[in-house]
N, C-alpha and C positions, 0 to 999 in steps of 0.2 A: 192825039188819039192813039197812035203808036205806043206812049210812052205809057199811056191809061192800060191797056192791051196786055203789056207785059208786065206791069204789077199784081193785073187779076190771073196773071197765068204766068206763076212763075216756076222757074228748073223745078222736075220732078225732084221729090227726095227719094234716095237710092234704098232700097230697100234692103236695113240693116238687118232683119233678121235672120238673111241668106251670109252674111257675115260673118268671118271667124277671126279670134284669136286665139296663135298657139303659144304655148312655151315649153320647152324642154329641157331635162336637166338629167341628172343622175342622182338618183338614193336608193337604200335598201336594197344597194345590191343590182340593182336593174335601170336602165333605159324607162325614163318617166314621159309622156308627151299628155300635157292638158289640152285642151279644147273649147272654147266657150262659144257661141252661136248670140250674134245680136246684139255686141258689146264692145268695146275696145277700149277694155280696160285692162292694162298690163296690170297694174296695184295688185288685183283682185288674183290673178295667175302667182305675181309674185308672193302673194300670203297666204297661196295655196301650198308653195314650195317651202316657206317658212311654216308651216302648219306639217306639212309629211318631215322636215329636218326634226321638229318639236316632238312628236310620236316615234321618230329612229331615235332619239337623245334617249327616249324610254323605257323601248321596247329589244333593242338592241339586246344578241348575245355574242355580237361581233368585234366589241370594243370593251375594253375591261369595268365601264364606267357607266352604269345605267343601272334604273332602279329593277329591271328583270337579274340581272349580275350581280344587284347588291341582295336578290331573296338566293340566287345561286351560290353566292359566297357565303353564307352561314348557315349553309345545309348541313344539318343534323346538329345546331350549336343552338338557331335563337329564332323565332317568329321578326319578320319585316315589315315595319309597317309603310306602306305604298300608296302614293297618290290614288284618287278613284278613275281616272280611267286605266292605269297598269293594273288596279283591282277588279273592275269590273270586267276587264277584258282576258286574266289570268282565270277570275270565276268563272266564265264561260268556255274558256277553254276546256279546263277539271271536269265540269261536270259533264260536256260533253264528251272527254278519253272516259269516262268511267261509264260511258254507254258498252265500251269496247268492240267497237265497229271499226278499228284503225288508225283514226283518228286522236295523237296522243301527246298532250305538250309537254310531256314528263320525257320522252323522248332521246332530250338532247344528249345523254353520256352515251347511245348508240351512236346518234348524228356524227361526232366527235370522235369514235371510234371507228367508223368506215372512214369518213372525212371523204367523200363522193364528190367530186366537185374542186377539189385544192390537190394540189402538185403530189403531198405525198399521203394521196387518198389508198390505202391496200385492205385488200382482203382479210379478214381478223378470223384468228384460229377458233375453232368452237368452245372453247376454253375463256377466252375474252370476249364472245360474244354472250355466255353464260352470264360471266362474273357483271357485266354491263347490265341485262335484262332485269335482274333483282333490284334495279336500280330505277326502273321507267314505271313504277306501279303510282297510277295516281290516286291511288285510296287512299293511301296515307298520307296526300299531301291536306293539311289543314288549314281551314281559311277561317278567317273572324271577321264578321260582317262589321260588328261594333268601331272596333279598331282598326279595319281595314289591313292585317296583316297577313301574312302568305307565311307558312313556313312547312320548308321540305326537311320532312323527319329522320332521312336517313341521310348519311354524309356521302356525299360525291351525287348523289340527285341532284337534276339542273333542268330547270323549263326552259323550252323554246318555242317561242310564239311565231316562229317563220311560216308558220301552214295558216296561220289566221289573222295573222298583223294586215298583208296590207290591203283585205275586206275592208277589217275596222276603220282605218286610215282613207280608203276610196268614200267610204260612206261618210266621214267625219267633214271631208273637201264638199261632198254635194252640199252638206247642210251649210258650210261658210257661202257656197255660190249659192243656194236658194237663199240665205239672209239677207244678199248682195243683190239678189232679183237677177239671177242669172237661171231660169228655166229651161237651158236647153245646151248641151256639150256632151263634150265626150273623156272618161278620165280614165288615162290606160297607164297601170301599175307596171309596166313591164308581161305586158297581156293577160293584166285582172285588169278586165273591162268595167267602163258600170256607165252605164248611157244614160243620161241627165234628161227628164224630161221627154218630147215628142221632135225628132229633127224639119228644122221649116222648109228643109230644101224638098220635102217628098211629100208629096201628095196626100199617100194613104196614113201618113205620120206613121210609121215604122221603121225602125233603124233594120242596116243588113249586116249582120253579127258574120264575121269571118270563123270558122271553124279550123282550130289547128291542126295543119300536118304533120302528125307524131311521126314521123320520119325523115323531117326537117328542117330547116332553122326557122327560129321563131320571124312569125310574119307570112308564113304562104299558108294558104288555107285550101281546104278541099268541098268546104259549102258556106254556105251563108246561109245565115236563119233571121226570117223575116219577123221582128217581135219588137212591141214599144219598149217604155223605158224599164230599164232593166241592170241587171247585172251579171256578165259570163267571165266563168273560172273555168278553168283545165285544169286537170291533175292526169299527168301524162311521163311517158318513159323517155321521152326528148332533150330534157332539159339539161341531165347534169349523169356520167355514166363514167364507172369505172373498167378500161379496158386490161386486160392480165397478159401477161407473157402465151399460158397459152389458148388464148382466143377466146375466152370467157367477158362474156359483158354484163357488169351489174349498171341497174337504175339505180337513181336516188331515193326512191319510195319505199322506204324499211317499215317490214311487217312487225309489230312489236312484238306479235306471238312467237315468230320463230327467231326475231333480230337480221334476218337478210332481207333483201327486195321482194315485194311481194309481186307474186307470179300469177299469172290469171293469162287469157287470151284476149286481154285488153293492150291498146297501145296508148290510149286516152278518153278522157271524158270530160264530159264540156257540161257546166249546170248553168242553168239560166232561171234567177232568182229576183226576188225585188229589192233585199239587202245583199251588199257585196258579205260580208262578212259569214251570212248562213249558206251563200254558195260557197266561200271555200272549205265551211263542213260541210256540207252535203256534197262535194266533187270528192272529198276523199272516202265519203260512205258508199257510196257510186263504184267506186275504182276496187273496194276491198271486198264490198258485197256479191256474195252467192246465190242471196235468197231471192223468193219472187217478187220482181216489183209492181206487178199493177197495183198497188195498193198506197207505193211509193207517195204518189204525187197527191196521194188524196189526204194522207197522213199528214201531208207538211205545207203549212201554210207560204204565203206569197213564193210556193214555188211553181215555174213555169212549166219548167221540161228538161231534157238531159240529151245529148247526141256521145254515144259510143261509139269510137273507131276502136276493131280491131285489128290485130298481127297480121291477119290476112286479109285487110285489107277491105272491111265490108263498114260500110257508116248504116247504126239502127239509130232509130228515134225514140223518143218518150214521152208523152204528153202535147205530141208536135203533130199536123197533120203535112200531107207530103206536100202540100203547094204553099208551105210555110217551108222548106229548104232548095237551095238550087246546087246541087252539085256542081264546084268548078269544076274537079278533076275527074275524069271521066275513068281512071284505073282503080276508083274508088265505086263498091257495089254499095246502092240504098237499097236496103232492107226493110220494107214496110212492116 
């Protein structure tokens, strides 16, 4: 009877949905940590990492050897013709800098000429920041949908896909984990988030979106924002900063209009979108813009909302109501 007993009732099974697997690595420049909920399956992580290596082989202007370097190298000599996701991802770039909202992959001979971020990043005389500008205009770059070519018309012109690559690349991992029947993780680019699904461990199924503190190092936050699945970008003056002999600080965020850092009473902004990819343009339309945005969020589909922190220290929201953020730091002022 005993034996009877304990076959009708056997060991519960552990409830794997509350379950994680991580892995982490380094690409593109940044601190990668995947996440998957309800799985344990390393495979699946590891051809996640072999799928973001595949997209840096690409998209790269870091290494002399990718098909973004090989349209850079025959600027102003010959059209390139390029796989379709370096095309369709180069197309969306273009059409989006020619909105001119800040936003700009024609960019890189400035990038290249502060050099914000590398050893010997200096201040460029307004003379070389001139000669650079005539260089970032993406009107002239030409695309051919037939042939899948890209060609930049003027010589020394060079796209850089660093502000939008690794959207593309967040959003390309969910679709492998959704093929995989993986519903539920977390994929953090080096803090481009993109939250996979609904998390099992909470109740009301909403993930808690940390908010970065634009005043110091990546990882501490000053709220958290309660919202399902989703995707948060920051574009912020945190990241990467050239200091001068005399006490002068630039950002990494070059205005294409004037060629220096764009200046504003922002220290960052946070967009929370359902593709990673159109949050990292709309966080830099966010950062450059002036205008009024209530209109903002109604213009732009699968967009959620935005949190501004600025210089002085005030966090407002946008499209967010207030018992949807919880302020951790308390030297930070919410701004309804």
């Amino acid at each position: 009877m005993t034996e009877l007993w304990t076959n009708l009732h056997p060991e519960p099974i552990p409830n794997l949905a509350f379950q994680t697997t991580t892995q982490q690595g380094h690409a593109l420049g940044t601190n990668i940590t995947l996440t998957i909920y309800g799985a344990h399956d390393s495979q699946v992580l590891e051809a996640s990492f072999d799928l973001i290596n595949y997209y840096e082989d690409l998209f790269t202007v870091n290494r002399p050897d990718s098909e973004v370097m090989a349209v850079n190298k025959q600027a102003g000599l010959a059209p390139v013709q390029v796989s379709t996701p370096v095309y369709n991802l180069v197309k969306l770039a273009v059409m989006e800098s020619r909105q001119n909202f800040g936003f700009n992959t024609a960019i890189g001979p400035l990038v290249k000429l502060w050099k914000i971020g590398f050893d010997d990043a200096k201040v460029p005389s307004p003379g070389e920041i001139a000669a650079k500008k005539v260089l970032i205009n993406p009107h002239v770059i030409q695309l051919d949908d037939l042939n899948q070519t890209v060609f930049l018309t003027q010589k020394g012109m060079e796209l850089d896909l660093g502000a939008i690559a690794k959207g593309y690349i967040a959003d390309r991992i969910q679709d492998l984990w959704l093929a995989h029947g993986i519903t539920a993780g977390i994929i953090n680019l080096g803090g481009n988030l993109l939250m996979v699904g609904n998390p099992p461990h909470r109740s009301d199924g909403l993930w808690r979106i940390g908010v970065q503190d634009p005043f110091a190092q990546r990882g501490q936050n000053i709220a958290t924002v309660a919202l399902g699945p989703c995707s948060a970008v920051t574009s912020g003056i945190y990241e990467r900063h050239l200091e001068t002999n005399d006490g002068h600080s630039y950002h990494h965020i070059l205005d294409p209009q004037t060629g220096y850092p764009h200046e504003n009473d922002l220290a960052g902004v946070t967009v929370f979108t359902k593709k990673s990819v159109i949050a990292e343009i709309e966080t830099t339309r966010l950062f450059f813009t002036n205008a009024d945005l209530t209109a903002w969020k109604q213009r732009k589909r699968d967009v959620y909302g935005a949190i501004f922190v600025t210089k002085d220290r005030k966090i407002r929201a946008l499209g967010f109501k207030p018992e949807d953020i919880y302020i951790v730091d308390p030297s930070y002022q919410f701004e309804i």
